[in-house]
LUMMI-124082 format. One record per atom (N, C-alpha, C): x, y, z. Coordinates in pm, whole numbers, padded with zeros to 5 digits, always signed. Layout:
BEGIN
XYZ
...
***
This chain:
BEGIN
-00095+02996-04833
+00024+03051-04900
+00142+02957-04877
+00255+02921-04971
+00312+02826-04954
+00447+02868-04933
+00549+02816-04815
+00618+02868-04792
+00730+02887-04862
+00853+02949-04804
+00988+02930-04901
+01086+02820-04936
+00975+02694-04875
+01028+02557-04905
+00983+02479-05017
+00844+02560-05033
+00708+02516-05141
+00633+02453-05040
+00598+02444-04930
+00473+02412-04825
+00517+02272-04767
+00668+02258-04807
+00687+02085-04773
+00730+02070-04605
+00789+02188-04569
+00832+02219-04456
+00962+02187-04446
+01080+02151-04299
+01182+02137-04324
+01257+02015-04416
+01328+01984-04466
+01413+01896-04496
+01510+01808-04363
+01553+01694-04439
+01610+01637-04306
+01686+01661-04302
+01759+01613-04197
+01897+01666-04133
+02004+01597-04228
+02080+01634-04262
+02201+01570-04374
+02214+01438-04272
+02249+01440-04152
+02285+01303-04106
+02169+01234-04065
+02050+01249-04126
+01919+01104-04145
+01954+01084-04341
+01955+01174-04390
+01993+01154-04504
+01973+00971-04574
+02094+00912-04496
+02094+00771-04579
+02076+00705-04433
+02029+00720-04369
+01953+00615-04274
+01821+00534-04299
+01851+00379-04327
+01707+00364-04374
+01629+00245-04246
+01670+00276-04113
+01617+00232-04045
+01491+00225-04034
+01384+00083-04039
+01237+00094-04041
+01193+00076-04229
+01338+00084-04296
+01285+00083-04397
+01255-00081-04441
+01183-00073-04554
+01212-00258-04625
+01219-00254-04802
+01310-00352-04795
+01372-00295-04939
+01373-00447-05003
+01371-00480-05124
+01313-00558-05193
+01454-00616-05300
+01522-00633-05333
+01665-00635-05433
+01638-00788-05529
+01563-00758-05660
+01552-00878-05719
+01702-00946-05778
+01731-01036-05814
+01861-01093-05885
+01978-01064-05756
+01949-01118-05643
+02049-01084-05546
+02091-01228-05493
+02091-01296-05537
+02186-01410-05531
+02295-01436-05510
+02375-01328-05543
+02487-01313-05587
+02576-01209-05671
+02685-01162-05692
+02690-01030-05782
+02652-00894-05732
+02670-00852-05832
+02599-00649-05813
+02460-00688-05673
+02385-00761-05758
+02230-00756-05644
+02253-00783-05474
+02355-00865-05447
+02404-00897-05358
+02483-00797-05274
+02542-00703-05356
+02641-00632-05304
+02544-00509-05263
+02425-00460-05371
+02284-00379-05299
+02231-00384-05168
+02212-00538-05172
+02104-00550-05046
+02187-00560-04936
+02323-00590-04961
+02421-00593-04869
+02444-00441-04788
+02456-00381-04878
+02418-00229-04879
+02334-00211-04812
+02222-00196-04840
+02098-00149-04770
+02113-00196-04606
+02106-00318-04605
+02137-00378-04452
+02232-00284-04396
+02338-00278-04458
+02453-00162-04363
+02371-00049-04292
+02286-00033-04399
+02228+00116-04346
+02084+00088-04261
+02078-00013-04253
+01999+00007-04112
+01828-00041-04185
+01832-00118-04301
+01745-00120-04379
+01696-00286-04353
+01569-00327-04363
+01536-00485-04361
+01504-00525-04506
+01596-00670-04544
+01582-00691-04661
+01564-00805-04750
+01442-00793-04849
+01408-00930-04946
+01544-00958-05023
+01575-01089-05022
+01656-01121-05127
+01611-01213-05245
+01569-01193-05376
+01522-01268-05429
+01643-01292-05535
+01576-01439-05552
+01709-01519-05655
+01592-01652-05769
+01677-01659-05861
+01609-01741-05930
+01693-01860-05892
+01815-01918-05932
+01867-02004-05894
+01970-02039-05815
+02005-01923-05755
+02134-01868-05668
+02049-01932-05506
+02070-02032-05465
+01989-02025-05340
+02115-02065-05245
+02190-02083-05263
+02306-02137-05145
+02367-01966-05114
+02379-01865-05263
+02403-01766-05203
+02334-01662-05164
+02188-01697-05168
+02070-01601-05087
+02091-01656-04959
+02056-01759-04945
+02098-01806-04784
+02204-01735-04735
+02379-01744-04785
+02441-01701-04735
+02473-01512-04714
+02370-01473-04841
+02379-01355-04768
+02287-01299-04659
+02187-01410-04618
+02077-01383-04560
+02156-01383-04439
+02242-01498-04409
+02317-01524-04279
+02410-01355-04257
+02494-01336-04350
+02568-01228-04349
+02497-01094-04272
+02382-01092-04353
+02309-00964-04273
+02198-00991-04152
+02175-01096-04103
+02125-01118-03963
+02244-01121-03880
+02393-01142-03905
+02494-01110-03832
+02494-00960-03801
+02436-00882-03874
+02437-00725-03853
+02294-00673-03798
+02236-00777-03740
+02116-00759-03646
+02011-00672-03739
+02032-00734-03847
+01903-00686-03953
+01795-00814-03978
+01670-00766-04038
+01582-00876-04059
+01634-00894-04228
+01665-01017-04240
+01624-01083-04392
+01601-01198-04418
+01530-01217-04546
+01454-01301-04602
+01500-01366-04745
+01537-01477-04808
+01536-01525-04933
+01434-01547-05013
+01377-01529-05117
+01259-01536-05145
+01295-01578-05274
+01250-01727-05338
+01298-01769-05494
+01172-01757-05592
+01220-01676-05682
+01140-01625-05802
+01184-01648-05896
+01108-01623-06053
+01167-01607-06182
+01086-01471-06185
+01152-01377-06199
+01112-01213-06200
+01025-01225-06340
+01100-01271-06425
+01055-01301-06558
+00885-01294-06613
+00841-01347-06479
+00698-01400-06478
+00594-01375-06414
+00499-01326-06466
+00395-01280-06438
+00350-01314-06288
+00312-01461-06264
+00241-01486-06136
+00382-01484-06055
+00538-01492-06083
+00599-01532-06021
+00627-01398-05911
+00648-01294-06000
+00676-01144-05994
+00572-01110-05886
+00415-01162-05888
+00312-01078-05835
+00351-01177-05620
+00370-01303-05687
+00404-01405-05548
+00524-01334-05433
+00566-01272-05528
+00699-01237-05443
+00698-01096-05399
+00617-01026-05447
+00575-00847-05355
+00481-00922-05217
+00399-01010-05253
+00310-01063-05166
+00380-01147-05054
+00516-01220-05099
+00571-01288-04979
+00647-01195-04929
+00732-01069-05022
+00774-00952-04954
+00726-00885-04831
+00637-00839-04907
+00473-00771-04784
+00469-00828-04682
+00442-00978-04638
+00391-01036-04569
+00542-01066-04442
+00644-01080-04539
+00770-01077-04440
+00826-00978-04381
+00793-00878-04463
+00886-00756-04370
+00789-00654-04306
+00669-00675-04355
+00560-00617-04311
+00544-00418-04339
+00585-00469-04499
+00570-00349-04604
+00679-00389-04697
+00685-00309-04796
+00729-00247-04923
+00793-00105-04920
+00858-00067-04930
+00978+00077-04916
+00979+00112-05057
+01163+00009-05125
+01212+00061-05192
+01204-00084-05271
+01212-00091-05394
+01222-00169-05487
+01366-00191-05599
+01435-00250-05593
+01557-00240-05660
+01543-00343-05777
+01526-00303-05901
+01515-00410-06040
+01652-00458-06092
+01714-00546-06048
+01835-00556-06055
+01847-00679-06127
+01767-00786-06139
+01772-00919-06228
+01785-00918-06353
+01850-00985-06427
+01880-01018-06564
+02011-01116-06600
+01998-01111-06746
+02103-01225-06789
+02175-01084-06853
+02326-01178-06935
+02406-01114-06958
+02479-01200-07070
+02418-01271-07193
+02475-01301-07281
+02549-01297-07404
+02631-01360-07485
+02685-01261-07590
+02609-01344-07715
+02610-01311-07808
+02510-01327-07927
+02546-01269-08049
+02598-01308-08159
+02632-01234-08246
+02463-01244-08355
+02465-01102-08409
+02264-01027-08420
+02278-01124-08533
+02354-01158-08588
+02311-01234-08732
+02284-01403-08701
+02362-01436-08589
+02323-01614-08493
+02235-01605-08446
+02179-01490-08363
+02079-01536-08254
+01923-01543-08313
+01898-01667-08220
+01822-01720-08244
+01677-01596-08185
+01541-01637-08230
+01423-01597-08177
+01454-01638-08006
+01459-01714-07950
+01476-01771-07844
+01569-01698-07776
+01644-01661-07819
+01742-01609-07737
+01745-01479-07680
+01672-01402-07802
+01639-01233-07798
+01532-01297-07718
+01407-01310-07719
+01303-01359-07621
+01340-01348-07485
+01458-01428-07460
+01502-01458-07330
+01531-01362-07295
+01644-01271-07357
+01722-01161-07240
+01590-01017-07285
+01535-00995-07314
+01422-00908-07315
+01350-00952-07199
+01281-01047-07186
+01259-01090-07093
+01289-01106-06938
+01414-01131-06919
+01480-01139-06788
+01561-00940-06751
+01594-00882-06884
+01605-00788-06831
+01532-00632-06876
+01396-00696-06893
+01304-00606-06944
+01140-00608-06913
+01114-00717-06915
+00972-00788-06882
+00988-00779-06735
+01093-00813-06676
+01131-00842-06546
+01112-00717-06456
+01112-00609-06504
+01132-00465-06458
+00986-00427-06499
+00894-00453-06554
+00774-00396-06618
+00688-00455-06455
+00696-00633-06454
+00656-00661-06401
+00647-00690-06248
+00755-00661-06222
+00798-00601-06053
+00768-00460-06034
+00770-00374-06105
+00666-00243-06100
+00599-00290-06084
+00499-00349-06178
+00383-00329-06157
+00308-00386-06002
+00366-00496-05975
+00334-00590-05886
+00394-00504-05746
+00466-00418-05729
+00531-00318-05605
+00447-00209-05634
+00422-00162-05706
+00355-00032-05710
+00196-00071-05674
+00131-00148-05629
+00002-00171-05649
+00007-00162-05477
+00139-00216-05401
+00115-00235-05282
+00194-00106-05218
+00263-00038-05283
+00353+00106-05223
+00237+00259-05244
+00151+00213-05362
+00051+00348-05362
-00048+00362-05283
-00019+00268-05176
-00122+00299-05034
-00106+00388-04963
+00049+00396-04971
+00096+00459-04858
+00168+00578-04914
+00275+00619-05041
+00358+00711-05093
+00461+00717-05014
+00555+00799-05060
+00681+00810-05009
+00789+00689-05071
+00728+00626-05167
+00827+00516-05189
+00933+00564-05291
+01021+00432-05342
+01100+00464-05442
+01166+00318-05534
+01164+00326-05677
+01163+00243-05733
+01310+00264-05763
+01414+00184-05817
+01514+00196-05870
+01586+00074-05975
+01609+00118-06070
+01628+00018-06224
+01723+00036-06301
+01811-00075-06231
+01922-00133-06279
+01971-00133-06455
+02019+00000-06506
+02014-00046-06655
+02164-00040-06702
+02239-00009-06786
+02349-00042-06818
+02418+00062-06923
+02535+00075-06905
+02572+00192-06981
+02565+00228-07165
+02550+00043-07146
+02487-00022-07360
+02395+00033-07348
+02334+00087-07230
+02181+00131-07361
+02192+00226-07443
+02313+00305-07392
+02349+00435-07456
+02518+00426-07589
+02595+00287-07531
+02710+00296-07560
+02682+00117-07618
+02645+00102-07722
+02652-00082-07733
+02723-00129-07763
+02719-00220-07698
+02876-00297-07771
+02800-00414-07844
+02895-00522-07944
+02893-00590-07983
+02852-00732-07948
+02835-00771-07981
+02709-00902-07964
+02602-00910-07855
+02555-00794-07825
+02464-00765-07676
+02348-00676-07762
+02276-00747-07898
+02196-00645-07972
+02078-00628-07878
+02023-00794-07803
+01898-00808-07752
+01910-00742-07612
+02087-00755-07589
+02091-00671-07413
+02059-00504-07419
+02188-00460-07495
+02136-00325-07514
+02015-00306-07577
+01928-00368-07615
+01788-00306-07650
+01720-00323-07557
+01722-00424-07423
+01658-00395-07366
+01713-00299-07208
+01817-00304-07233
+01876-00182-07144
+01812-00024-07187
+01822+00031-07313
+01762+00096-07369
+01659+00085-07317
+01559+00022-07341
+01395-00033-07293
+01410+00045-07113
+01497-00030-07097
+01466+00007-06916
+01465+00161-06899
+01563+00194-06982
+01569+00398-06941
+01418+00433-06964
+01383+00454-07099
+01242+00481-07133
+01115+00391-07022
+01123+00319-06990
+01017+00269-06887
+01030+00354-06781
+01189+00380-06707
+01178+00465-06605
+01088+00599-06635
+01109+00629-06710
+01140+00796-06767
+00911+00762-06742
+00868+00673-06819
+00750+00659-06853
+00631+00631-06687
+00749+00509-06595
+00655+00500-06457
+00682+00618-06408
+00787+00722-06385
+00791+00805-06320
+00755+00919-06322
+00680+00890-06473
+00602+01000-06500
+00410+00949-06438
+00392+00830-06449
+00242+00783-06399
+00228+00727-06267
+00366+00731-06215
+00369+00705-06026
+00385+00795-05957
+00415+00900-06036
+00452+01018-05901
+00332+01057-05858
+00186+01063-05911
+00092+01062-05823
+00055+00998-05719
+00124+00881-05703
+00087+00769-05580
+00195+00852-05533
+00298+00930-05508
+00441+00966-05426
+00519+00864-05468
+00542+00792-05597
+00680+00659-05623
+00711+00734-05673
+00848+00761-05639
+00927+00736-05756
+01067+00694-05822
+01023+00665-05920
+01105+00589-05995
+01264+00670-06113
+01389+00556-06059
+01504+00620-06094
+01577+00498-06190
+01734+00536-06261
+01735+00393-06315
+01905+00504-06256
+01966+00320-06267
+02134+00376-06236
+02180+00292-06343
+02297+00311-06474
+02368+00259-06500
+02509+00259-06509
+02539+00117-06470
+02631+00074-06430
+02781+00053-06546
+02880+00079-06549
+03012+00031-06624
+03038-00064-06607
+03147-00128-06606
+03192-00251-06604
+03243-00285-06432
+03182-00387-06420
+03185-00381-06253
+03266-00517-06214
+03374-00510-06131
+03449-00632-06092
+03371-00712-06044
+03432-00861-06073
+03344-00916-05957
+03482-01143-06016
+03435-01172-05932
+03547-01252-05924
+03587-01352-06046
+03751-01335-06100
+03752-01390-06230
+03763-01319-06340
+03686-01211-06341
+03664-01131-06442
+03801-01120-06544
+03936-01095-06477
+04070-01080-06503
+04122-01176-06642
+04058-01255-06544
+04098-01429-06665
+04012-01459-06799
+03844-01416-06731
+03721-01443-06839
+03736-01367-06972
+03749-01215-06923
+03761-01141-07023
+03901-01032-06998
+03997-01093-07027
+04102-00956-07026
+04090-00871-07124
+04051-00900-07240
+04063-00782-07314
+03949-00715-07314
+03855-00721-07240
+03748-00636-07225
+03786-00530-07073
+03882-00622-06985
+03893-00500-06867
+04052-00453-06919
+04127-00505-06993
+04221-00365-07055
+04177-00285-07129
+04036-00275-07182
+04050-00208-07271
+03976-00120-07168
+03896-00143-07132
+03779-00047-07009
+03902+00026-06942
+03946-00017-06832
+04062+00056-06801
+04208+00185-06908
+04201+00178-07007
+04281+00239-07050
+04137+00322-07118
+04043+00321-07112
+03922+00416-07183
+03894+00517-06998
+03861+00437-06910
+03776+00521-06774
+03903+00583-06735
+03876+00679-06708
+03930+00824-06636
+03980+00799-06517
+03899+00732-06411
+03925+00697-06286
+04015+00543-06245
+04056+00505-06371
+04132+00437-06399
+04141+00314-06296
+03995+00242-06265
+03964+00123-06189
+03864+00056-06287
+03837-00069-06286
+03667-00130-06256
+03642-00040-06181
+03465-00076-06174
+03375-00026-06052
+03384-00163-05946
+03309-00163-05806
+03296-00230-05702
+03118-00211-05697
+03061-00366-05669
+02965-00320-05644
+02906-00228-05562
+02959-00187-05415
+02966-00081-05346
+02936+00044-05430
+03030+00094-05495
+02936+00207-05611
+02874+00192-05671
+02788+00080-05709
+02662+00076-05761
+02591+00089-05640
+02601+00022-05546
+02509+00011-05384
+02486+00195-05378
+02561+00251-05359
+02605+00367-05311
+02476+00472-05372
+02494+00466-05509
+02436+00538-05589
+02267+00488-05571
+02231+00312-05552
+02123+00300-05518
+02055+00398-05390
+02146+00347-05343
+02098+00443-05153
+02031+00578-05163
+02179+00686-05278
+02125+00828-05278
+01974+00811-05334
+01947+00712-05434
+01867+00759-05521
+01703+00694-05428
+01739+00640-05367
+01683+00528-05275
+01577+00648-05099
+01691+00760-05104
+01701+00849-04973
+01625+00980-05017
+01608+01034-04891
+01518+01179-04881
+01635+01234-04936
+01771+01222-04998
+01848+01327-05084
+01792+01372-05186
+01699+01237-05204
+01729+01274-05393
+01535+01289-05383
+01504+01351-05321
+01328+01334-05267
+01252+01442-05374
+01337+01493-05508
+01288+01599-05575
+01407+01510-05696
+01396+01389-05743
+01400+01312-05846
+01337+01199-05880
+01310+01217-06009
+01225+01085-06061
+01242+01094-06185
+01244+01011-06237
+01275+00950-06424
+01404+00987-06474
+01536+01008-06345
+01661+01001-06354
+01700+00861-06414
+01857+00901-06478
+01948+00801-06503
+02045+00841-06477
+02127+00766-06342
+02239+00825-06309
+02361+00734-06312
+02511+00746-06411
+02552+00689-06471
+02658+00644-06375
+02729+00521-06331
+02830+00529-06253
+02940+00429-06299
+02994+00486-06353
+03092+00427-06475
+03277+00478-06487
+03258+00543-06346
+03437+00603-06339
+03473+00721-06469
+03363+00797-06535
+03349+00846-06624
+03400+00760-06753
+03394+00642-06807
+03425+00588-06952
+03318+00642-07058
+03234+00685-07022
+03153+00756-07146
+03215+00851-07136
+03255+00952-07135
+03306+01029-07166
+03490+01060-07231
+03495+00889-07263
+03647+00910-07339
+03611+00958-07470
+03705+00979-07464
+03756+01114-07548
+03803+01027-07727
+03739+01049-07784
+03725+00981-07945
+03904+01032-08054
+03929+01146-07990
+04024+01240-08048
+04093+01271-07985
***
């Protein structure tokens, strides 16, 4: 007979909650940026961590240094997520360095602009690829080595275009789009191994320069979000963690939006 918990027994204590001591966590596209500011994350919390980068290697190193200053284990590990054998090399040098697989964070991709009537075959190719193929195939290649054990958790980086597109990002937001429905799809065929799988998307997130690159894209964001900032990667980190922790241990094929509420401005 199953109890008034459903037979799972107690829950943890709110303060193990986001402790991920013992854990090992994986953060692809962490070079630098949002991915950087994740695994940076995770380390805070007591977590050991892969940093993989495609060409960012001066700043995988340096965040590798950053978080062995905080008496954590980490590792740089250079990949093209993109790629089949590259994707499968790097759960395997994962594995072998931290001595498991935890949590998986799909965070790699490009971010180009493209107007749909210029771009080339090549170009749509590419960002499908880096932020779509890239996420198929780090599942697949993490999930082969996390359904030994269960209890894991996948998490996939998608973007608030998949729902809200903007202009010249036809091949980004389609494959942002792409990423929700994949979640929605592994987390429906992993939760038998115990994975599972979440996606977070992100608003427009500071990060250095931005001010100068594009001003009229962060005045206009700002006079649309409610909370009347950019985001910090820290609230993307943040939201990884919950979704990452025994909080959220009764979710899977979530999308949880962290955007200072700008979807929700107001048209009228």
């Amino acid at each position: 007979m199953r109890d008034e918990r459903g037979g799972l027994g107690a829950p943890p204590s709110p303060g193990d909650l986001l402790d991920f001591r013992g854990k090992r966590v994986l953060v692809t596209g962490a070079g630098g940026g949002l991915g950087s500011g994740i695994a940076l994350r995770f380390a805070e919390a007591g977590a050991s961590v892969a940093i993989n980068y495609r060409t960012s290697r001066a700043g995988a190193r340096g965040l590798v240094a950053r978080i062995e200053k905080l008496k954590r284990k980490a590792v740089a590990i250079q990949a093209d997520v993109s790629q089949a054998g590259d994707a499968a090399k790097l759960m395997e040098k994962t594995v072998s360095a931290l001595g498991g697989l935890d949590i998986l964070v799909n965070n790699a991709g490009s971010y180009p602009v493209s107007p749909l009537l210029e771009m080339s075959e090549a170009e749509w190719d590419s960002v499908i690829a880096d932020n779509l193929r890239s996420v198929h195939l780090c599942t697949q290649a993490a999930a082969r080595h996390m359904m030994k054990h269960g209890g894991k958790a996948i998490i996939n980086i998608a973007s608030i275009e998949a729902e809200n597109p903007a202009p010249g990002h036809s091949h980004y937001n389609a494959a942002k789009a792409g990423v929700l429905m994949y979640t929605r799809t592994a987390a429906q065929e992993l939760g038998l191994y115990g994975i599972r799988v979440n996606a977070v998307s992100p608003g427009l997130i500071w990060r250095e320069g931005i001010e100068q690159a594009w001003p009229e894209g962060v005045e206009a964001y700002l006079r649309a979000v409610p909370l009347q900032r950019l985001g910090r990667p820290d609230d993307v980190a943040d939201a990884c963690l919950f979704l990452a922790s025994p909080a959220a241990r009764w979710i899977t094929g979530a999308n949880l939006v962290v955007d200072g509420g700008v979807m929700t401005h107001r048209i009228f």
